[in-house]
MIMI-388829 format. One line per field, with one value per residue: residue number from 1; z, x, y of N, C-alpha, C, O in turn. Coordinates in nm, 4 decimals. Example, Ala and Ser with C-alpha at 12.3 -4.5 7.8 and 13.67 -1.06 7.14 Angstrom:
BEGIN
pos	(1 | 2) $
nc3	(0.7800 | 0.7080) $
nc1	(1.3190 | 1.2850) $
nc2	(-0.5690 | -0.2250) $
cac3	(0.7800 | 0.7140) $
cac1	(1.2300 | 1.3670) $
cac2	(-0.4500 | -0.1060) $
cc3	(0.7800 | 0.7870) $
cc1	(1.3200 | 1.2900) $
cc2	(-0.3300 | 0.0030) $
oc3	(0.8465 | 0.8039) $
oc1	(1.4236 | 1.3409) $
oc2	(-0.3319 | 0.1138) $
***
This chain:
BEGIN
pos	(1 | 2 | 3 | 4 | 5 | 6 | 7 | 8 | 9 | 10 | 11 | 12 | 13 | 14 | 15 | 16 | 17 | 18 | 19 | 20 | 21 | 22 | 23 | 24 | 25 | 26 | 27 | 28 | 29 | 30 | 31 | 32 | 33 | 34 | 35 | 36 | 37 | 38 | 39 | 40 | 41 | 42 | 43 | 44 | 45 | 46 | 47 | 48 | 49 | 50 | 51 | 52 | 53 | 54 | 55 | 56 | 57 | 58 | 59 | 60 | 61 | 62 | 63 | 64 | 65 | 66 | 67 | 68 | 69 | 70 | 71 | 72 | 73 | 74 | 75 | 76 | 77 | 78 | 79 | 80 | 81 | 82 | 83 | 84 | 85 | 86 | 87 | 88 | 89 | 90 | 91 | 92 | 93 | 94 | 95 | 96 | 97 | 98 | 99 | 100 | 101 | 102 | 103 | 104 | 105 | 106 | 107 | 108 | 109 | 110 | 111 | 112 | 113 | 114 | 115 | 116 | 117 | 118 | 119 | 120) $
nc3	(-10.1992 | -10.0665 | -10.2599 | -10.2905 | -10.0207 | -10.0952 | -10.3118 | -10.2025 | -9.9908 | -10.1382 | -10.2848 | -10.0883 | -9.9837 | -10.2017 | -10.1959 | -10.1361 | -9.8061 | -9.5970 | -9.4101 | -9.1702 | -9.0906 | -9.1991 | -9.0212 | -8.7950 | -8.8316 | -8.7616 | -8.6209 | -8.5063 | -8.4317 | -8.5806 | -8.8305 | -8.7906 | -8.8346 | -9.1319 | -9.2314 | -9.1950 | -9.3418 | -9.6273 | -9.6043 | -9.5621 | -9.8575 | -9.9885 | -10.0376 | -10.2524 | -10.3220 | -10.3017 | -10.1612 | -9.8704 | -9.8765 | -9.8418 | -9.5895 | -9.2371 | -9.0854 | -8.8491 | -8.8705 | -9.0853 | -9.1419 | -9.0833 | -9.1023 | -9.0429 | -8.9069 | -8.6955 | -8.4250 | -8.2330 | -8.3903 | -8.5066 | -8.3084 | -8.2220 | -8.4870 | -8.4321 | -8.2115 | -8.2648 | -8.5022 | -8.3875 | -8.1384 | -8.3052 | -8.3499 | -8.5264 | -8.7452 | -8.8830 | -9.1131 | -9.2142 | -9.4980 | -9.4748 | -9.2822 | -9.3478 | -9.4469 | -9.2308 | -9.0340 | -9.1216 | -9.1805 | -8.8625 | -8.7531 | -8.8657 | -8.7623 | -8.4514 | -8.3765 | -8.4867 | -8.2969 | -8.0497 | -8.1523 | -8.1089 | -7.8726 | -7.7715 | -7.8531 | -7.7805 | -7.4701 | -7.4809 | -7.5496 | -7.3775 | -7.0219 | -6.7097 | -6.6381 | -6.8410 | -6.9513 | -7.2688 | -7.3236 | -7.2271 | -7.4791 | -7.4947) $
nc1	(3.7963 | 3.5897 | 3.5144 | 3.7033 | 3.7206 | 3.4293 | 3.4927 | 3.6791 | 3.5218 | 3.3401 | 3.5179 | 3.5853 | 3.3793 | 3.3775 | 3.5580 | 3.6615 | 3.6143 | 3.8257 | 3.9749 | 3.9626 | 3.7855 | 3.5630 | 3.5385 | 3.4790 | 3.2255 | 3.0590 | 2.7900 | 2.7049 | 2.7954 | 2.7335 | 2.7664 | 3.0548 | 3.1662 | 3.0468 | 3.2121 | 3.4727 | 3.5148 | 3.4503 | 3.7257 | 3.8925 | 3.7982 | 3.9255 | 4.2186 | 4.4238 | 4.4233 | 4.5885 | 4.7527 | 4.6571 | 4.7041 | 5.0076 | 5.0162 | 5.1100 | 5.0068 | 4.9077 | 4.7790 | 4.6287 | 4.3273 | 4.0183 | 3.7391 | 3.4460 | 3.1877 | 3.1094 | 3.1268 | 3.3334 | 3.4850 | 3.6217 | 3.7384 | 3.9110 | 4.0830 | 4.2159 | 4.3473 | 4.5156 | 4.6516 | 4.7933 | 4.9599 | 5.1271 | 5.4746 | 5.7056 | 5.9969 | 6.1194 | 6.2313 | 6.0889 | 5.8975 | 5.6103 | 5.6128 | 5.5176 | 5.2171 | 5.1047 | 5.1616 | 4.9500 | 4.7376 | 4.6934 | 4.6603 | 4.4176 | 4.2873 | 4.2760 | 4.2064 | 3.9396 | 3.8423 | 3.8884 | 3.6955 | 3.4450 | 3.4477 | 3.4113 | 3.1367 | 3.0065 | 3.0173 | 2.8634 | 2.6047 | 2.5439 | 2.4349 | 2.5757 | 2.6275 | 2.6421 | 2.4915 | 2.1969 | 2.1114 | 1.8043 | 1.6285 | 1.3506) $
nc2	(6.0429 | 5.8994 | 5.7869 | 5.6038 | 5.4771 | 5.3656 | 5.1378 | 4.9939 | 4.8740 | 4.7701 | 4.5610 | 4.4239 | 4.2791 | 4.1109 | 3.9582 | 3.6196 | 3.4698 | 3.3521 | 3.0354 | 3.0352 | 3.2723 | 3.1304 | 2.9245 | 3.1065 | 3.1958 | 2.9928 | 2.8860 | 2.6700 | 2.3049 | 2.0936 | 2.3101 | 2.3432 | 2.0614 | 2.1056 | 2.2615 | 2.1710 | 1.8950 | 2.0181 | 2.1713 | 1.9768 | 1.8975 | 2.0413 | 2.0011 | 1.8245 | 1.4110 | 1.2747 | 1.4449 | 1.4743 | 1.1395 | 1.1274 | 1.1664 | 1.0644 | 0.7665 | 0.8130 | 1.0490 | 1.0847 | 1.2288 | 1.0171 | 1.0106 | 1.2205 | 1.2804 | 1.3895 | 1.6341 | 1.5657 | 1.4126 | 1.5588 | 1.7486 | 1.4880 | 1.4795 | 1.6819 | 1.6607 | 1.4375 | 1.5752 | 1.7853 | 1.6290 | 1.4404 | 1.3976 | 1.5082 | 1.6024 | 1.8943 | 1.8919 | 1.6790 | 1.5524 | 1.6223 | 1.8067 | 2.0878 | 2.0436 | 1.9104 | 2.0715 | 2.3049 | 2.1869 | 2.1260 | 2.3358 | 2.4197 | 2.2361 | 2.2677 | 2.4980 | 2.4842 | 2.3062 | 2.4796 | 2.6732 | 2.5073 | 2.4174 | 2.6510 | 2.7308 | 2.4731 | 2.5620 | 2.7678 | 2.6838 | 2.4602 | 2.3587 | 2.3905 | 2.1755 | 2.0141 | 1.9916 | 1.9887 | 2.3602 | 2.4154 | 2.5720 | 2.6714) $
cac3	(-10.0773 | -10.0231 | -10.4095 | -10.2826 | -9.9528 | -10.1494 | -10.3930 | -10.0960 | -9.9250 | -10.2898 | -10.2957 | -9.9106 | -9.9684 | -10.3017 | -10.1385 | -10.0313 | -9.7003 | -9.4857 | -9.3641 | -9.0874 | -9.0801 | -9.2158 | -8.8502 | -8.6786 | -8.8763 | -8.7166 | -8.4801 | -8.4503 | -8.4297 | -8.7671 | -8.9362 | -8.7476 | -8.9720 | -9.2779 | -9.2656 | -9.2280 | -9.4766 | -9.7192 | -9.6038 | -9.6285 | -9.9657 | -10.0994 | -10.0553 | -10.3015 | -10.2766 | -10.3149 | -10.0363 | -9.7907 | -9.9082 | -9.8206 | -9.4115 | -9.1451 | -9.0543 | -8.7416 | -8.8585 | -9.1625 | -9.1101 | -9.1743 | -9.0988 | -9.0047 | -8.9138 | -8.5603 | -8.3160 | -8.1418 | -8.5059 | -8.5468 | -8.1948 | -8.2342 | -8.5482 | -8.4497 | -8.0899 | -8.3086 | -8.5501 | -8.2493 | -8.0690 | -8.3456 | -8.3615 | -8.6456 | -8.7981 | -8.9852 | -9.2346 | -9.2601 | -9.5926 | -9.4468 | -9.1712 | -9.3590 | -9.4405 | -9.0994 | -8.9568 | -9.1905 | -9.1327 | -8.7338 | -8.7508 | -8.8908 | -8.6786 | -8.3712 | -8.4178 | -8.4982 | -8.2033 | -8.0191 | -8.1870 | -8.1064 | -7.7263 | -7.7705 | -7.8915 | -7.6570 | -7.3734 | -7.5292 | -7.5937 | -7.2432 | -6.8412 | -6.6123 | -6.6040 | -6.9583 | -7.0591 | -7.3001 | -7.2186 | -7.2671 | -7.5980 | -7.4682) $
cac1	(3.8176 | 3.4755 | 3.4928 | 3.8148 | 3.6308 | 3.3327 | 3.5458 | 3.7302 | 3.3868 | 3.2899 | 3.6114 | 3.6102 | 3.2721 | 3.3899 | 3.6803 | 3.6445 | 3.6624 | 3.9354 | 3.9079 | 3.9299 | 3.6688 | 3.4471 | 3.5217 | 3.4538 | 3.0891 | 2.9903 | 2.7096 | 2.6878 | 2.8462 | 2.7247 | 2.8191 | 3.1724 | 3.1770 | 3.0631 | 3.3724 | 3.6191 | 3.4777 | 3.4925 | 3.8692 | 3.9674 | 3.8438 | 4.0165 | 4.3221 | 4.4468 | 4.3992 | 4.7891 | 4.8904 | 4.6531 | 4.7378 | 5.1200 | 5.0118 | 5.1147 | 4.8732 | 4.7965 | 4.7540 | 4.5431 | 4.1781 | 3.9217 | 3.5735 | 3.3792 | 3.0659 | 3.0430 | 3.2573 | 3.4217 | 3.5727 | 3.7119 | 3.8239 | 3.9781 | 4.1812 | 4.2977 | 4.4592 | 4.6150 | 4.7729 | 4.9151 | 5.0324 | 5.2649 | 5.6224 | 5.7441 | 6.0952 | 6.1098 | 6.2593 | 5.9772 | 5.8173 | 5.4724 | 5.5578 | 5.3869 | 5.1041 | 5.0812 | 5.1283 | 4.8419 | 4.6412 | 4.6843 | 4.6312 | 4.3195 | 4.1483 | 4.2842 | 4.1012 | 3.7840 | 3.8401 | 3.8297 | 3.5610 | 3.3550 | 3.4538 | 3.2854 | 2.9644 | 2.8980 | 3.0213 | 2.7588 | 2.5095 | 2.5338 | 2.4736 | 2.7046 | 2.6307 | 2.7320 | 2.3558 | 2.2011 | 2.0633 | 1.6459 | 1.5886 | 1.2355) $
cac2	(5.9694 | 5.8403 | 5.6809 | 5.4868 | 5.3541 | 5.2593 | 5.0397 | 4.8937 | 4.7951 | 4.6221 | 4.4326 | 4.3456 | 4.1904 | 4.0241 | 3.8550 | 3.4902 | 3.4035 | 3.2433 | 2.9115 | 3.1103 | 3.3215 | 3.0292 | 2.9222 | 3.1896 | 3.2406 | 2.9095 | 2.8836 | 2.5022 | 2.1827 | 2.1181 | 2.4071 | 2.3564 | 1.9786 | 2.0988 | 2.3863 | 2.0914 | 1.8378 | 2.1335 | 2.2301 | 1.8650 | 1.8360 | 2.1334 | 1.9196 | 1.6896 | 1.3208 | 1.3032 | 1.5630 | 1.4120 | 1.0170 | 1.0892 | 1.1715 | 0.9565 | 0.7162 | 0.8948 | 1.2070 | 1.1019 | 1.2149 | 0.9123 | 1.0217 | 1.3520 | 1.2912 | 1.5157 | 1.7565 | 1.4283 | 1.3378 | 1.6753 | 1.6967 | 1.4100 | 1.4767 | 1.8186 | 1.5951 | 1.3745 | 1.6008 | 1.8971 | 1.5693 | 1.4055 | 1.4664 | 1.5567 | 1.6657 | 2.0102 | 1.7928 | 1.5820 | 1.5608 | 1.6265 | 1.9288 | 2.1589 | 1.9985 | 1.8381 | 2.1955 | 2.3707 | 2.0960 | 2.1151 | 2.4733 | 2.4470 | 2.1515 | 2.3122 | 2.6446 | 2.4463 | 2.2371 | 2.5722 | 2.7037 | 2.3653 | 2.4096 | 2.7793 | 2.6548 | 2.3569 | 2.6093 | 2.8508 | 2.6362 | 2.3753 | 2.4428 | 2.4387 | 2.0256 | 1.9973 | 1.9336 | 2.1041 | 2.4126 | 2.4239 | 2.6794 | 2.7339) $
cc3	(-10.0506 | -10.1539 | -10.3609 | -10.1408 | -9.9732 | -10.2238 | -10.2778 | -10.0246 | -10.0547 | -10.3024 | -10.1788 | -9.9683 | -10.1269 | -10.3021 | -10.0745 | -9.9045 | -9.6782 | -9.4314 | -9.1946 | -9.0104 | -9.1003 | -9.1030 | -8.8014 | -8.6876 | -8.8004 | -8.6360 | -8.4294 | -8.4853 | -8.5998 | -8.8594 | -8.9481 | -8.8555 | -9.0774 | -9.3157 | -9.2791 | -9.2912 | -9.5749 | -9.7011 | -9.6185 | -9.7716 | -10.0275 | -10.1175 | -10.1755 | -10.2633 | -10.2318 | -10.1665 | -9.9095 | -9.7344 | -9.7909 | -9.5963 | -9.3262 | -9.1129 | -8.9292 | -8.7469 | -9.0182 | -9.1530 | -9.2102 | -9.1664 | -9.0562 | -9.0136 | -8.7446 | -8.4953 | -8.3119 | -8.2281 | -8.5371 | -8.4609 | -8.2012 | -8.3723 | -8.5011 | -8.3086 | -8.1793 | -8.4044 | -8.4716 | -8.1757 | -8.1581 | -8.4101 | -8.4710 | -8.6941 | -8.8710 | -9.1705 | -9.3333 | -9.3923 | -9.5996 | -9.3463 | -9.2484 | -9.3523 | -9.3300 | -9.0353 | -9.0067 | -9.1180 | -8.9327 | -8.6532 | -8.7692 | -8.8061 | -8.5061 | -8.3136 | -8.4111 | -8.3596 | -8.1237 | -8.0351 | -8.1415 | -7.9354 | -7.6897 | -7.7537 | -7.7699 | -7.5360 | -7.3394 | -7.4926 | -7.4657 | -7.0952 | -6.7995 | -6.6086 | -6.7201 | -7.0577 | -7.1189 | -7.2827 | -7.3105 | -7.3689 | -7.5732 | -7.3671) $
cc1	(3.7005 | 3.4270 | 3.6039 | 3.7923 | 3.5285 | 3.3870 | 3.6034 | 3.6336 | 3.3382 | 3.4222 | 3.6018 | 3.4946 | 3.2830 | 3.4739 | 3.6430 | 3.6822 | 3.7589 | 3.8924 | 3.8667 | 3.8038 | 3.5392 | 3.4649 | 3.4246 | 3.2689 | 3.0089 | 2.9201 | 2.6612 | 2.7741 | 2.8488 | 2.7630 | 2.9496 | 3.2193 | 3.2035 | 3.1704 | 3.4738 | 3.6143 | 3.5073 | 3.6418 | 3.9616 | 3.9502 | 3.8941 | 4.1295 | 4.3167 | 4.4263 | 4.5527 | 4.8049 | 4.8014 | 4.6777 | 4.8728 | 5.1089 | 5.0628 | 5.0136 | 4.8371 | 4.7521 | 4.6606 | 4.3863 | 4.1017 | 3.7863 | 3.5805 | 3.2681 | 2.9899 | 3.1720 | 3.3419 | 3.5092 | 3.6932 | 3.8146 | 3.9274 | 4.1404 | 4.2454 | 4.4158 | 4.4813 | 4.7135 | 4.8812 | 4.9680 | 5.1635 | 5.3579 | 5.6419 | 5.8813 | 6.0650 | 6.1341 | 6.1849 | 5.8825 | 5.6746 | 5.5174 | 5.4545 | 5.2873 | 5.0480 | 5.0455 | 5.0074 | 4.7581 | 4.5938 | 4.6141 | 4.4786 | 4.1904 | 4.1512 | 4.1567 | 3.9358 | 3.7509 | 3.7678 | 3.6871 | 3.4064 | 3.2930 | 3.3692 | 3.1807 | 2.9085 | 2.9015 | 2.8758 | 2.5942 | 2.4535 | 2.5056 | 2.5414 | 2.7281 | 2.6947 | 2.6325 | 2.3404 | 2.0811 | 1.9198 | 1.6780 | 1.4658 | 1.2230) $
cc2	(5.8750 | 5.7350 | 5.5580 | 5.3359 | 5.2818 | 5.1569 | 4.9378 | 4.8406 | 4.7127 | 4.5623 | 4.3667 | 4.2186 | 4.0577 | 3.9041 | 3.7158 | 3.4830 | 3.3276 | 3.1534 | 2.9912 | 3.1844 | 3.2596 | 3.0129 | 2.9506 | 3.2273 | 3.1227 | 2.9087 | 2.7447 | 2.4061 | 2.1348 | 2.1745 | 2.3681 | 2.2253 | 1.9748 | 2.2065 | 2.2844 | 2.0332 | 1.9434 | 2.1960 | 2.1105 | 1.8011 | 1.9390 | 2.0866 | 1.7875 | 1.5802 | 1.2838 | 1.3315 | 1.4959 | 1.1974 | 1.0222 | 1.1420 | 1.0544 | 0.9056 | 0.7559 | 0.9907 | 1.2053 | 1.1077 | 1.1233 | 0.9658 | 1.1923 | 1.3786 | 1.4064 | 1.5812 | 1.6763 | 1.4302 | 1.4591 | 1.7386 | 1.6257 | 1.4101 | 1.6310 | 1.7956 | 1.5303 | 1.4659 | 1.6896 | 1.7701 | 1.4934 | 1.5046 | 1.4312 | 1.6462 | 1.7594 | 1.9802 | 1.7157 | 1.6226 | 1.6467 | 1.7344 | 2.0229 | 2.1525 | 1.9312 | 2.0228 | 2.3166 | 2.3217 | 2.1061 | 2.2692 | 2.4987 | 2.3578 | 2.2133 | 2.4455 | 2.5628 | 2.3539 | 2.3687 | 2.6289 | 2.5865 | 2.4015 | 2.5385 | 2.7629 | 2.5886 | 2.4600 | 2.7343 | 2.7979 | 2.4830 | 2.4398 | 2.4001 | 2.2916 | 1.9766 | 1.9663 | 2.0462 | 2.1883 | 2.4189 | 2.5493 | 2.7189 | 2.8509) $
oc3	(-10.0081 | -10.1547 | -10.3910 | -10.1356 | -9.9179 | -10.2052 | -10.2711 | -9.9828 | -10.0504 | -10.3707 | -10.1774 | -9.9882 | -10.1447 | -10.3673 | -9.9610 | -9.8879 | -9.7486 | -9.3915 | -9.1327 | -8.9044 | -9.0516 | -9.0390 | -8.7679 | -8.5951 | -8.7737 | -8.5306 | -8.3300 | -8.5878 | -8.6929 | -8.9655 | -9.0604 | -8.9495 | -9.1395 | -9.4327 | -9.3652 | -9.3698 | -9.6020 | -9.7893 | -9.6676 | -9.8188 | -10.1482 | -10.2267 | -10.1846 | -10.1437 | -10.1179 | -10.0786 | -9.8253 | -9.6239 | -9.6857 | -9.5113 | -9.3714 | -9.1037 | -8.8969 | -8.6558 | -9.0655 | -9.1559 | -9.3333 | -9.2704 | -9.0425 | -9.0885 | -8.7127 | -8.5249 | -8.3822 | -8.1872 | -8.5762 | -8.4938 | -8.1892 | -8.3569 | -8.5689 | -8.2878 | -8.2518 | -8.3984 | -8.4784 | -8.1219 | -8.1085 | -8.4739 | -8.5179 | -8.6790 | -8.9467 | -9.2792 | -9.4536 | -9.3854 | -9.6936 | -9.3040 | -9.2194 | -9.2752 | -9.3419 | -9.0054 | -8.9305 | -9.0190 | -8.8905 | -8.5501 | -8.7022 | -8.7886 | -8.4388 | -8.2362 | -8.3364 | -8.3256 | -8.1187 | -7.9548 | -8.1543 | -7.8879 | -7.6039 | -7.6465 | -7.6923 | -7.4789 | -7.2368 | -7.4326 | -7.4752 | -7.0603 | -6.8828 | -6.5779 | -6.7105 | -7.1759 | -7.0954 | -7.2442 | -7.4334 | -7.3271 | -7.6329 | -7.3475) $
oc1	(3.7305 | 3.3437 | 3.5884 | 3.8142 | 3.5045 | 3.3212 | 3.5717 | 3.6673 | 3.3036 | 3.3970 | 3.6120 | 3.5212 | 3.2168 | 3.4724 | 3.5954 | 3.8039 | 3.7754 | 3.7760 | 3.7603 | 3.7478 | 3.4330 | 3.4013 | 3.3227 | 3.1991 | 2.8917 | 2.9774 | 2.5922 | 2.8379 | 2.9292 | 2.7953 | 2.9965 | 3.2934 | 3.2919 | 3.2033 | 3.5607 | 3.7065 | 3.6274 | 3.6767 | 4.0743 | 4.0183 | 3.9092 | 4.1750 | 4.2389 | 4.3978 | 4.5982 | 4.8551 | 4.8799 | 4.6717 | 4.8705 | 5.1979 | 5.0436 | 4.9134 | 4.7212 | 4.6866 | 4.6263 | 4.3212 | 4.0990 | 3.7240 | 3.6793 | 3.2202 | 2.8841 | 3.2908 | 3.4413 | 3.6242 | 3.8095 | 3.9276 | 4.0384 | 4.2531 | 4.3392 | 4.5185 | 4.4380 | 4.8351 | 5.0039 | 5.0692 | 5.2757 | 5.3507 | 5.5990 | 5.8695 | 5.9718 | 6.0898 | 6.1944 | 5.8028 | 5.6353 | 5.4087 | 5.3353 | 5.2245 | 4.9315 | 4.9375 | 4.9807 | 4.7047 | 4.4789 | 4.5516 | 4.4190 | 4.0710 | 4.0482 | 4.0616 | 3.8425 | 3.6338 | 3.6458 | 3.5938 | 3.2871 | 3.1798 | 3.2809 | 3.1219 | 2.8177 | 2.7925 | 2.8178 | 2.5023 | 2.3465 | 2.5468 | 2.6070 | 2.8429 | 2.7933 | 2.6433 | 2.3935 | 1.9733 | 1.9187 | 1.7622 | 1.4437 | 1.1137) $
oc2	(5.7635 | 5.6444 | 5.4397 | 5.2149 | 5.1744 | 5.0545 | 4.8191 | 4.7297 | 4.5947 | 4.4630 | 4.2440 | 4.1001 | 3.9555 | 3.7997 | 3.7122 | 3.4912 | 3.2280 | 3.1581 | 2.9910 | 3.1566 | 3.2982 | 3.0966 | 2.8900 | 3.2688 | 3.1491 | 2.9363 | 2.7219 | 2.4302 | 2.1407 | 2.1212 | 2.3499 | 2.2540 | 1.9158 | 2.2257 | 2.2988 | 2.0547 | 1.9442 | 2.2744 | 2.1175 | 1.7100 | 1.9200 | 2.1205 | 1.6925 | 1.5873 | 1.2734 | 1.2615 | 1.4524 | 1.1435 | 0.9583 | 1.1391 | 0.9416 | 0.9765 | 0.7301 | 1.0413 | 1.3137 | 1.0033 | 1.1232 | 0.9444 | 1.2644 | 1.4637 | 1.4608 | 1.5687 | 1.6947 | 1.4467 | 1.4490 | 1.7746 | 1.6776 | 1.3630 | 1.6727 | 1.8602 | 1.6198 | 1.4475 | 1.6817 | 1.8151 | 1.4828 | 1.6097 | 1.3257 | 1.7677 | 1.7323 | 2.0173 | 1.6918 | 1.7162 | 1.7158 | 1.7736 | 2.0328 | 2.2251 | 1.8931 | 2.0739 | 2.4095 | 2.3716 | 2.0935 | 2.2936 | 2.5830 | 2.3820 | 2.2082 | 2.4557 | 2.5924 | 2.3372 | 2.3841 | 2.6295 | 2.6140 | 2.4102 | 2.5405 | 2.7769 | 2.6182 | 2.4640 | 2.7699 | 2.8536 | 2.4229 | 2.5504 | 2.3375 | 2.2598 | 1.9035 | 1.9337 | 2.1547 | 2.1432 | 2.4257 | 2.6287 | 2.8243 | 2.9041) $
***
């Protein structure tokens, strides 16, 4: 019994992470970036090429950008039909969450004014 939970604690820890859980490990703005740069290039050039042009992410250089693409892809409509739902709905899934996660942070990491808060 105690041989079968040690093997399952050495696979747990051998297992890659979820974009997910990359998330959730984030403790800054930054980090929150370099998780989506790294989840948009695991995508083909292909599968993100064939996006709608509103829902194709161009840049990602801070929160705002990531913000920004995770309201454009939860706002377009989209047929089930549509070539691109899935990949629209992965995709939305995943900037959403980081959006969240973003809104954590600054809420974390700001006062009540929205400045940020002294570290000394």
């Amino acid at each position: 019994m105690a041989v079968a939970r040690l093997l399952r604690g050495v696979r747990d820890s051998m297992r890659t992470p979820t974009w997910q859980e990359r998330l959730d490990e984030c403790r800054s703005e930054a980090q929150i970036v370099e998780v989506a740069r790294a989840y948009l290039a695991s995508f083909e050039y292909w599968d993100i090429a064939r996006l709608p042009d509103g829902c194709k992410p161009t840049k990602l250089t801070c929160g705002a950008d990531v913000s920004q693409i995770a309201v454009a892809l939860a706002s377009y409509r989209y047929d089930e039909r549509d070539r691109c739902a899935e990949l629209i709905h992965r995709l939305a899934a995943f900037f959403i969450q980081a959006h969240l996660n973003l809104s954590r942070i600054v809420e974390t990491t700001n006062d009540e004014n929205g400045a940020a808060k002294d570290s000394a």
